[in-house]
DOVOVEX-189464 format. One record per residue (C-alpha): residue number from 1; residue in three letters; chain; x negated, y negated, z negated. Coordinates in steps of 0.1 Angstrom, whole numbers, plus 5000, padded with zeros to 4 digits. Layout:
<torses>
> lumnu_kevex_vexlum_u_v_w
> NUM_ALA_A_X_Y_Z
...
</torses>
This chain:
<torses>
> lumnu_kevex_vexlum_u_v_w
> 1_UNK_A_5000_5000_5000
> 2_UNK_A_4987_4970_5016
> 3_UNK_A_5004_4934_4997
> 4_UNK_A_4994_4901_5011
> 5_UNK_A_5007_4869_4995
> 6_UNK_A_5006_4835_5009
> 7_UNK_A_4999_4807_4982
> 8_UNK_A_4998_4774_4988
> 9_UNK_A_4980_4744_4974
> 10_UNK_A_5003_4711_4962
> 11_UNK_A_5002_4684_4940
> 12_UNK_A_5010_4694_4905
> 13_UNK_A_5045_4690_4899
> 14_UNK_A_5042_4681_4863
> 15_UNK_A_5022_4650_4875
> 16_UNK_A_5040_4611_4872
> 17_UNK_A_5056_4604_4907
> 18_UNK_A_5043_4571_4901
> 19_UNK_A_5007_4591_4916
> 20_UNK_A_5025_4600_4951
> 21_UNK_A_5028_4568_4973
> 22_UNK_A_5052_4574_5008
> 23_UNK_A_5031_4555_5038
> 24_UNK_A_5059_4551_5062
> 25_UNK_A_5038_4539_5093
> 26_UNK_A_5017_4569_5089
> 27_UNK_A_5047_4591_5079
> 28_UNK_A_5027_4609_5055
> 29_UNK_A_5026_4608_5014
> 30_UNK_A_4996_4594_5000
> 31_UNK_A_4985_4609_4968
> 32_UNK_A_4967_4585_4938
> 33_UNK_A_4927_4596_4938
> 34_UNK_A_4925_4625_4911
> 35_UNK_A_4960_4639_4910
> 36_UNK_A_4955_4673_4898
> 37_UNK_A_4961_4701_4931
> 38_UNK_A_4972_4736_4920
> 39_UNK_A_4985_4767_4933
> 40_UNK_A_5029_4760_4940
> 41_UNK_A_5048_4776_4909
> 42_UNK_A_5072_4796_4934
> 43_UNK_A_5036_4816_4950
> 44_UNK_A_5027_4822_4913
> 45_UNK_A_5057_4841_4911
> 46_UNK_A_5049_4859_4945
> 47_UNK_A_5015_4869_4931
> 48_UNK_A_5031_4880_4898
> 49_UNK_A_5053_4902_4920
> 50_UNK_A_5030_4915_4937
> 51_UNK_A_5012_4927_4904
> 52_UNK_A_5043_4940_4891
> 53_UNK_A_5045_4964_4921
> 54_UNK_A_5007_4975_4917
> 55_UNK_A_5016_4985_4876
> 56_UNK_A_5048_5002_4887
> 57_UNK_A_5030_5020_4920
> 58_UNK_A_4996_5031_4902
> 59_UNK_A_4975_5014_4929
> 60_UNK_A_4982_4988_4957
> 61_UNK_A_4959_4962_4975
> 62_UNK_A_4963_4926_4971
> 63_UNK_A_4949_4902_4991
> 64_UNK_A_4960_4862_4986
> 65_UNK_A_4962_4837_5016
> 66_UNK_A_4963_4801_5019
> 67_UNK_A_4962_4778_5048
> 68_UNK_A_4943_4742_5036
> 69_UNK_A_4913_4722_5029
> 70_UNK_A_4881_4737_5013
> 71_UNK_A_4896_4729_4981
> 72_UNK_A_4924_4752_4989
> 73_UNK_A_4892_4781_4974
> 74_UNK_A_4906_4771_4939
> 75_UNK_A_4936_4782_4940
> 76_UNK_A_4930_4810_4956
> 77_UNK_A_4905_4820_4927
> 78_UNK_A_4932_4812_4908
> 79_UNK_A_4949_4840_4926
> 80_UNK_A_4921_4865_4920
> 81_UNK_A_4921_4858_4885
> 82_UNK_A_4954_4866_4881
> 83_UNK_A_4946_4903_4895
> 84_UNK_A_4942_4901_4931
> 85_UNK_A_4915_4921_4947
> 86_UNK_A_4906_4895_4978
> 87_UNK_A_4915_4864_4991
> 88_UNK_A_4915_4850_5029
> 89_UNK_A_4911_4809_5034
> 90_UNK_A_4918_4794_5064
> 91_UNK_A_4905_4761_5070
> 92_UNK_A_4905_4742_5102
> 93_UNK_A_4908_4702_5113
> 94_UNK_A_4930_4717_5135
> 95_UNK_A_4955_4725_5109
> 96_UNK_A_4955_4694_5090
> 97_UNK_A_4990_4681_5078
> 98_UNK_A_4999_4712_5100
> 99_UNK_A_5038_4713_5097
> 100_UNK_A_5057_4748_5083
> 101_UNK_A_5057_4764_5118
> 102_UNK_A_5023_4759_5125
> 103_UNK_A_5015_4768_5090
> 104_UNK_A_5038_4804_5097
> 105_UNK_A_5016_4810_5122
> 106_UNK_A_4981_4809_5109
> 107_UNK_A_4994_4831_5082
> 108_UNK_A_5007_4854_5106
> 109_UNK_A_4972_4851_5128
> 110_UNK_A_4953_4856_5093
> 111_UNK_A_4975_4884_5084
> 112_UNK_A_4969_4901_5113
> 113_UNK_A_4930_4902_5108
> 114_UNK_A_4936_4919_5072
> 115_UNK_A_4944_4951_5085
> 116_UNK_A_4974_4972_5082
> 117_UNK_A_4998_4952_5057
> 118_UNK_A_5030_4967_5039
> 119_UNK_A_5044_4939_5024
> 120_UNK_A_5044_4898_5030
> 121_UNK_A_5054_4882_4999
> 122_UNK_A_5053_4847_4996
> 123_UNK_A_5071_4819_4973
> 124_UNK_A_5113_4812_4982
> 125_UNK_A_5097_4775_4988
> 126_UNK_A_5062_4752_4982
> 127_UNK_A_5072_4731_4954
> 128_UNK_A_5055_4697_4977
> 129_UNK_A_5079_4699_5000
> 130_UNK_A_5108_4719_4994
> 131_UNK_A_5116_4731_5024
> 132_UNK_A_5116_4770_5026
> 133_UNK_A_5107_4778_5061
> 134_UNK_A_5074_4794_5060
> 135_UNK_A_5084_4824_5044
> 136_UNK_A_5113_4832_5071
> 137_UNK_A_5087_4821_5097
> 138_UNK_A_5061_4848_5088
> 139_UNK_A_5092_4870_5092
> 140_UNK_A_5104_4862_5123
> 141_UNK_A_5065_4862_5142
> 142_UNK_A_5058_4893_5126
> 143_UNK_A_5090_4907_5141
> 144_UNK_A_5099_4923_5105
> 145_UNK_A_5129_4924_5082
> 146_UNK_A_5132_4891_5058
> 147_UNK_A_5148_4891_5022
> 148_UNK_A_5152_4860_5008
> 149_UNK_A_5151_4843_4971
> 150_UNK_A_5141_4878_4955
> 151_UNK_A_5141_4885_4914
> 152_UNK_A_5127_4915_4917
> 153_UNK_A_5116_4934_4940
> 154_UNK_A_5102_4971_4939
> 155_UNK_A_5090_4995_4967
> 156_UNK_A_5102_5031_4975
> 157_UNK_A_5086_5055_4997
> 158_UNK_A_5088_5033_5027
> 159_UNK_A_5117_5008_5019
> 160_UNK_A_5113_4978_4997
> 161_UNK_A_5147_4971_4973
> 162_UNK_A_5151_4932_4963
> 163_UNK_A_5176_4919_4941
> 164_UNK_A_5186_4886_4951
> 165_UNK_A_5196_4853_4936
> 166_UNK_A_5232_4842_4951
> 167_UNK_A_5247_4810_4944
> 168_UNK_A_5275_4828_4923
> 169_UNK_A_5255_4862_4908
> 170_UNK_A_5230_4886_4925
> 171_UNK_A_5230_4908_4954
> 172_UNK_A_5201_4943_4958
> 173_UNK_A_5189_4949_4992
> 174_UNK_A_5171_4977_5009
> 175_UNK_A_5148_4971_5038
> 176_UNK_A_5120_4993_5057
> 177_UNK_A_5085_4987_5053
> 178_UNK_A_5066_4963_5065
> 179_UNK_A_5084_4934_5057
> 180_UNK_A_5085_4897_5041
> 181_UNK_A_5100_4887_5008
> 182_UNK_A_5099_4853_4994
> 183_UNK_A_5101_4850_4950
> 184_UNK_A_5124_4829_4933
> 185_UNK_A_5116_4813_4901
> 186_UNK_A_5142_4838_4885
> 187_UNK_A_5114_4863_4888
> 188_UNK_A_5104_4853_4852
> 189_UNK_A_5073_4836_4841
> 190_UNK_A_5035_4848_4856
> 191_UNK_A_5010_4857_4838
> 192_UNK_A_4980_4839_4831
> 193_UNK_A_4945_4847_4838
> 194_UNK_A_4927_4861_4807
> 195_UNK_A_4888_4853_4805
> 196_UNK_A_4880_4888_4813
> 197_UNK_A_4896_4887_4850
> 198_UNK_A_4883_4848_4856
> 199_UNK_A_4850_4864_4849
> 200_UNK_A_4856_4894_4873
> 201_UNK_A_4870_4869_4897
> 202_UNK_A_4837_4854_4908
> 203_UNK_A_4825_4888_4920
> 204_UNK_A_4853_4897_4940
> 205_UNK_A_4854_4885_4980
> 206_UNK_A_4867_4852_4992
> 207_UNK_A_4868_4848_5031
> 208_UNK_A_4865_4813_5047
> 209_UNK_A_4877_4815_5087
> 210_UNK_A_4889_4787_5111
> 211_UNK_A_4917_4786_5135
> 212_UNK_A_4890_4803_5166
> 213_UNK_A_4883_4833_5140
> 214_UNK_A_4918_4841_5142
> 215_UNK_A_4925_4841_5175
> 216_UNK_A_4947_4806_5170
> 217_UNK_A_4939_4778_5196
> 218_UNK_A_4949_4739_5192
> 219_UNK_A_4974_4747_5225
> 220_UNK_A_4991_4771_5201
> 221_UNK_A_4997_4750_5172
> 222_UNK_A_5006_4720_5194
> 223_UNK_A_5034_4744_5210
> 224_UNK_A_5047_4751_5177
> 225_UNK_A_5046_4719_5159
> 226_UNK_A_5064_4703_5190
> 227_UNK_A_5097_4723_5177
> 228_UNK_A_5099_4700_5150
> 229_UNK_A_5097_4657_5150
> 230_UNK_A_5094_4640_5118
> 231_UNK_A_5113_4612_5127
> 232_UNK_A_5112_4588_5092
> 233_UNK_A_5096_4595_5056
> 234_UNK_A_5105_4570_5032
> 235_UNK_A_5116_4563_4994
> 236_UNK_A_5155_4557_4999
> 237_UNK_A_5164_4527_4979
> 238_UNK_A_5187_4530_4950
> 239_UNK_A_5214_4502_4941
> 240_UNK_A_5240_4499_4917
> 241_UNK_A_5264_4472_4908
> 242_UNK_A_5277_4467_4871
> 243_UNK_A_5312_4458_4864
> 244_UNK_A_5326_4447_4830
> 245_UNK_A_5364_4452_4823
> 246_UNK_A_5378_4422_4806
> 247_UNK_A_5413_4419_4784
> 248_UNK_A_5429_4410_4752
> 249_UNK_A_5422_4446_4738
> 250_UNK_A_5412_4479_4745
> 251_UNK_A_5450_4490_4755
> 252_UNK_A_5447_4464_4782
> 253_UNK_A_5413_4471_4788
> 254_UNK_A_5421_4506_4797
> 255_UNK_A_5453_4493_4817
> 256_UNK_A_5428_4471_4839
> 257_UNK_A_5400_4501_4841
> 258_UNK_A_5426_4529_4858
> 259_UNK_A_5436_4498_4884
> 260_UNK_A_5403_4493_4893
> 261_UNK_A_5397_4531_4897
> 262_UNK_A_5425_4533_4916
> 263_UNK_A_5416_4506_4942
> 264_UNK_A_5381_4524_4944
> 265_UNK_A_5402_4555_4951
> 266_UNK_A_5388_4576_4925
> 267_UNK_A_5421_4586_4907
</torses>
């Protein structure tokens, strides 16, 4: 059993907002100098999943990805600190600000130079962005089954069963191996690294490859980014207007408030 998980480097979300700044010519965010980077909480919880199904199975490989800058290495040591047995860095100018589809595809690319894999496993979302497409992405390239928003998940011979996070309760799902499977927060909490496996960490093999070494070219990633626009980024501005209800006393008071919620048509 062959487990890659894809982790992503963000801005720490406990951090002030007040440290993120929203260049609108540029269309990028701007973070303050020194804002703490870390691995996204929701890829934790992919990597503790990922363990989870090692303990229960006996043995399985797990090998950590990430797409990003050379700083990107620390969280994926972070990764093999936490128990996994290799990582896999990809880090190209090509792929700078690269988008969720052209993200998707180095992963894939990068996947595909890890040997046979059983199971994708990535976080339901990057907790920078929000968005929640990478994960589906990897699925749909790879040409494999997706589950979405998992709790749990445990493998079975050669299917994988996920129980899933519905708006309104929870939902298990069988699918054939290989396939993707993105963790929800309602996985529970990951563990954290003791000194014993930080230590073990800095033996164990972190690969560093650009776009060429996987077989990805600038034409592709311009292809791919082209299905998507970013047309505005900006800080919507918040207003709010203040009224105070007048009257002789609070019966009238209350009189005058339903009037005025009335002619807002709110009642």
């Amino acid at each position: 059993m062959h487990i890659a998980v894809c982790v992503k480097q963000v801005p720490d979300p406990e951090a002030a907002f007040s440290m993120l700044k929203v260049d609108e010519q540029a269309k990028k965010v701007v973070p303050a100098p020194g804002l703490p980077l870390v691995m996204s909480p929701f890829d934790e919880q992919a990597m503790e999943a990922a363990l989870r199904i090692r303990e229960s199975m006996g043995e399985a490989k797990i090998t950590a990805v990430s797409v990003g800058p050379d700083s990107a290495r620390n969280i994926l040591k972070h990764a093999l600190a936490m128990g996994a047995d290799e990582a896999l860095l990809v880090k190209d100018a090509l792929l700078e600000d690269a988008g969720s589809e052209a993200t998707a595809l180095a992963l894939v690319r990068a996947i595909g130079h890890l040997g046979a894999v059983d199971l994708v496993l990535t976080g339901r979302q990057a907790a920078d962005w929000d968005a929640g497409v990478v994960g589906c992405g990897i699925g749909e390239l790879l040409r494999v089954p997706v589950v979405t928003f998992a709790r749990k998940v445990e493998v079975r011979g050669e299917t994988v069963c996920v129980e899933r996070v519905l708006a309104d309760g929870f939902e298990t799902i069988e699918a054939d191996l290989p396939a993707v499977v993105t963790v929800s927060n309602e996985l529970g909490a990951a563990r954290k690294p003791n000194l014993r496996e930080t230590m073990r960490a800095a033996r164990k093999p972190l690969a560093v490859k650009s776009a060429a070494d996987i077989g990805l070219a600038a034409s592709d990633i311009e292809a791919v980014s082209a299905l998507r626009v970013r047309e505005r980024l900006y800080v919507p501005v918040k207003s709010g207007q203040c009224e105070i209800i007048e009257g002789a006393d609070e019966a009238a008071q209350a009189a005058r408030l339903a009037q005025r919620l009335r002619e807002a048509r709110l009642i």
